[in-house]
C-alpha positions in Angstrom: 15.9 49.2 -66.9 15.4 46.7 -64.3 13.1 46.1 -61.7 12.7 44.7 -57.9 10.1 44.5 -55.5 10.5 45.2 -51.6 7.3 43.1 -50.5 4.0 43.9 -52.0 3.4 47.3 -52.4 7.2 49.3 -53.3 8.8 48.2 -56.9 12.2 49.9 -57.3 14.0 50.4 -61.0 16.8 51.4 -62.0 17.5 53.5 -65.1 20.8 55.2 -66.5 23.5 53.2 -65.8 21.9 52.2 -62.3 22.5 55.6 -61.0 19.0 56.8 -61.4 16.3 54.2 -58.6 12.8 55.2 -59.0 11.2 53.9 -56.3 7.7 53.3 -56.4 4.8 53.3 -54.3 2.5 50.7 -55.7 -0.9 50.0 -53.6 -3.0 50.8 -56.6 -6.2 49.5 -55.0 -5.8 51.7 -51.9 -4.6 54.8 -53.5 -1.3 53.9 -52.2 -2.0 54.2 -47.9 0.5 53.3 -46.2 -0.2 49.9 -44.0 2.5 48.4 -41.8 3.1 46.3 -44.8 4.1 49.0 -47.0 5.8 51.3 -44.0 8.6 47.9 -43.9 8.2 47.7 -47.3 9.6 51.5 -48.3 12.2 50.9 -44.8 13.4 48.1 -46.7 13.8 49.5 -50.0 15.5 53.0 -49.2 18.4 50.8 -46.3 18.8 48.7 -49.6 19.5 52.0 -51.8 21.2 54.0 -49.4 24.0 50.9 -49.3 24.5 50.8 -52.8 26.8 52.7 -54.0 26.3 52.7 -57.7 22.8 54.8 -56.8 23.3 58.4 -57.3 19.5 59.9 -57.5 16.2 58.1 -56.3 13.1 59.7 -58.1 9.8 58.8 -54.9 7.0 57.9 -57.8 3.5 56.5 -57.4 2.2 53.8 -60.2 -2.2 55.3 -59.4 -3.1 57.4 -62.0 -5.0 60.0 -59.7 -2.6 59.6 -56.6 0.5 59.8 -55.2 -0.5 58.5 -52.0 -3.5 59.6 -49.2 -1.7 58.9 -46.3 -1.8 55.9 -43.2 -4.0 53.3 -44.0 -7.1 54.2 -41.5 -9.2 50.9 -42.1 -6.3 49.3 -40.4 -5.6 52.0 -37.6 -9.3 51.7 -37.0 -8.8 47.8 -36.1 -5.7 48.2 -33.7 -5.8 48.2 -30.3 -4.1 50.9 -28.3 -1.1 48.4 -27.4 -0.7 47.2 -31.3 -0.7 50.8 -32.5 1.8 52.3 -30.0 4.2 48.9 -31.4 2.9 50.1 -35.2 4.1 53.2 -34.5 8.3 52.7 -35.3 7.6 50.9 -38.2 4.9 53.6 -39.4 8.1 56.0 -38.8 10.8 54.1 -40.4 9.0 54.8 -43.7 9.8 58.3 -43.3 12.9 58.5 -41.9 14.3 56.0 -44.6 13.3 58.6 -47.0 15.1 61.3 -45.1 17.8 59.7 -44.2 18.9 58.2 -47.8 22.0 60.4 -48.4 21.6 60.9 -51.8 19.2 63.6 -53.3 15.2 62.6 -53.3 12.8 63.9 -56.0 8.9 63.5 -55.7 7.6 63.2 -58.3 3.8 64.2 -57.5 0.7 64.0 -59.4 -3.0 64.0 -57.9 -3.7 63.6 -54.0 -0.6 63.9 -51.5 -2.5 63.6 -48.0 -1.4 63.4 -44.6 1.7 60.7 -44.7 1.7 61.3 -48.3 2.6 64.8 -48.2 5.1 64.1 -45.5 7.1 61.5 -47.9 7.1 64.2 -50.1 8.5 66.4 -47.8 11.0 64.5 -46.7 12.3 64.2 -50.4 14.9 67.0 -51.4 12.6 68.1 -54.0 9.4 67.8 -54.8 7.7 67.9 -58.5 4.1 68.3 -59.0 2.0 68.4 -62.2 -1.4 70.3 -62.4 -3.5 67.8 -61.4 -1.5 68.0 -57.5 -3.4 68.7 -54.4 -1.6 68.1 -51.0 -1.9 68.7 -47.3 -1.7 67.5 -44.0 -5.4 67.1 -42.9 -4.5 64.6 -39.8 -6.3 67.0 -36.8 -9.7 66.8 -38.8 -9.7 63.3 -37.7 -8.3 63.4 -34.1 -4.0 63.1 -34.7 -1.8 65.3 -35.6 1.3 64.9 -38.6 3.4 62.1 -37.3 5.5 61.5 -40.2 7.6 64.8 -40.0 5.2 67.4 -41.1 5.0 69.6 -37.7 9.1 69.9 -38.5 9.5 69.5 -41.8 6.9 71.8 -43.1 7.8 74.8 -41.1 11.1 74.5 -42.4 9.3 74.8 -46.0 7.2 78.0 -45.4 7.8 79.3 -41.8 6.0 78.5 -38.6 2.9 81.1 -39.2 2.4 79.1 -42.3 2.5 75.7 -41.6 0.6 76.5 -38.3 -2.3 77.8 -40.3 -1.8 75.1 -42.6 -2.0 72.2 -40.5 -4.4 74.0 -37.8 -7.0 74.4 -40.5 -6.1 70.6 -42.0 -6.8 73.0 -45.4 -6.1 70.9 -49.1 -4.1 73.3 -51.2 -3.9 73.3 -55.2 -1.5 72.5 -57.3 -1.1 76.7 -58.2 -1.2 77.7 -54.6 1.0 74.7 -53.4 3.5 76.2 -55.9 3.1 79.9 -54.7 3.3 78.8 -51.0 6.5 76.5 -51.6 4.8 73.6 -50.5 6.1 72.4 -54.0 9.1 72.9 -55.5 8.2 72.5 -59.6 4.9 72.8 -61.3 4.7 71.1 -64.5 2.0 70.1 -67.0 -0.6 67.3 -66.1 1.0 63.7 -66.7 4.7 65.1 -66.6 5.5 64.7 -62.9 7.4 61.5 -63.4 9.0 62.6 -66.6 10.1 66.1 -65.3 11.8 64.3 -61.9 13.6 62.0 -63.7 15.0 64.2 -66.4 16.3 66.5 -63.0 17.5 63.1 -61.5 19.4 62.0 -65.0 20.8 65.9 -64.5 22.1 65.2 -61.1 23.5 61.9 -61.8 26.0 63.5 -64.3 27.5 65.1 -61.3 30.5 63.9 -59.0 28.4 61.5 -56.9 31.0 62.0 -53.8 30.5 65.9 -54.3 26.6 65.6 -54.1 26.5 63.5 -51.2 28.7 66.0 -49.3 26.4 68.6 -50.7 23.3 67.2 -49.5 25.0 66.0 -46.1 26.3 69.7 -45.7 22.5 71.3 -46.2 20.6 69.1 -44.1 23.1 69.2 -41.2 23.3 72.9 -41.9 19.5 73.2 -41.1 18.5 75.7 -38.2 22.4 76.7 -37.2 23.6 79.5 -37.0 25.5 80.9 -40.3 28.9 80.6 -38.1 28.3 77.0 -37.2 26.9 76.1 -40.3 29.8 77.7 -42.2 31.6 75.0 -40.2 29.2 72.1 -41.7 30.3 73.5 -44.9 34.1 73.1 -44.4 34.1 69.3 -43.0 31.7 68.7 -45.8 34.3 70.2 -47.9 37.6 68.6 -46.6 35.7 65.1 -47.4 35.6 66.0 -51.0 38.9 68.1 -50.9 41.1 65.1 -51.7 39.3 62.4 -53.1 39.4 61.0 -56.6 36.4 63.0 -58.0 37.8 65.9 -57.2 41.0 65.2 -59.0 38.9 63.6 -62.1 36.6 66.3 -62.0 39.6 69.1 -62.5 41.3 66.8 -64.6 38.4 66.7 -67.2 37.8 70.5 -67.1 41.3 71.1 -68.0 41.2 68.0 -71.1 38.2 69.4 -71.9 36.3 66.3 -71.5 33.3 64.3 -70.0 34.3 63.2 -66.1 34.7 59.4 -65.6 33.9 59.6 -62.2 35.4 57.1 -59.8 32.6 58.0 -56.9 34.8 57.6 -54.1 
């Protein structure tokens, strides 16, 4: 496994081969919130693993025992003047959106408190596993903002719009068992086997025809919120890029032989 740090507070590694990146949020002494520093520090890290090619999976982890991560850093919101937060804002939103946008497949991997811009990096992963110990929500209109990093559209998407209303309206911190019944996670495991669970699902993934799985993943987000005839249509030009490319002749050829697929990822 090796290791590499995008400023202070992310520290990326790379397991199986290099197609497995955990990418970790680690602000241990702030329960992971997200400052500017960190916001250009996960930016950074997710342009620099959605450009390598070799990545197939990236597992979002947290190295605090009793957090994933609570959210924007309000000690330094509460020292910005209204210019310098309205120019913190893009960089506050590339965190997300480099999550989002990665096109492989995102697991969280979430233990403890997921609050506010916490949750939503969770949400904008592809899947999200929580152990026991897991409590998230988006509390941001108890203190005067609303979810900025994608959790008014993101959320709904999750559970409905009655749902995530009442959710974000009441600014409410949901359970690990009720986040589960509610779909606000995706995998409930034991206590201490967040990490363990995502990566094993990641190592899972990673066997697969990397080309195929990025198509898959392109075809389900762009497929969001069409209509089934237009996103029938997604799925086809998804399909036609896979159609003809060398993973799809490997991955037949090893079916027929019988064999594991050597797969040439392009």
């Amino acid at each position: 496994m090796s290791e590499e740090r995008f400023g202070e507070f992310v520290l990326v590694r790379r397991h199986e081969d290099g197609h497995v990146a955990e990418l970790a949020l680690d602000r241990p002494k702030a329960m992971n919130a997200v400052s500017s520093g960190m916001a250009r520090a996960i930016a950074g890290a997710c342009t620099a693993l959605g450009e390598d090619r070799d990545v197939r999976v990236v597992v979002l982890t947290s190295t605090h025992e009793r957090a994933f991560c609570v959210g924007a850093d309000l000690k330094e919101r509460n020292s910005l003047s209204d210019a310098e937060l309205l120019r913190q804002r893009p960089v506050s939103r590339g965190a997300y959106t480099g999550v989002l946008e990665l096109p492989v497949p995102v697991i969280a991997a979430v233990h403890g408190y997921a609050l506010g811009g916490g949750f939503e990096l969770a949400l904008s992963c592809d899947v999200i596993v929580a152990d026991r110990t897991a409590v998230v929500g988006l509390p941001e209109v108890s203190v005067g903002v609303l979810p900025g990093g994608g959790g008014t559209q993101l959320l709904p998407r999750r559970v409905g719009a009655a749902r995530a209303a009442e959710l974000v309206f009441t600014a409410r911190r949901v359970e690990a068992a009720e986040a589960r019944e509610l779909g606000l996670v995706d995998v409930l495991v034991d206590a201490g086997r967040d990490r363990e669970e995502a990566l094993a699902m990641a190592a899972r993934i990673a066997g697969n025809s990397p080309v195929g799985v990025r198509a898959a993943k392109r075809a389900l987000r762009l497929g969001q919120g069409l209509d089934l005839r237009a996103g029938l249509e997604v799925e086809d030009a998804a399909w036609r890029t896979v159609a003809f490319s060398g993973d799809r002749a490997e991955g037949v050829a090893a079916f027929n032989e019988k064999r594991k697929p050597q797969w040439p990822g392009e």
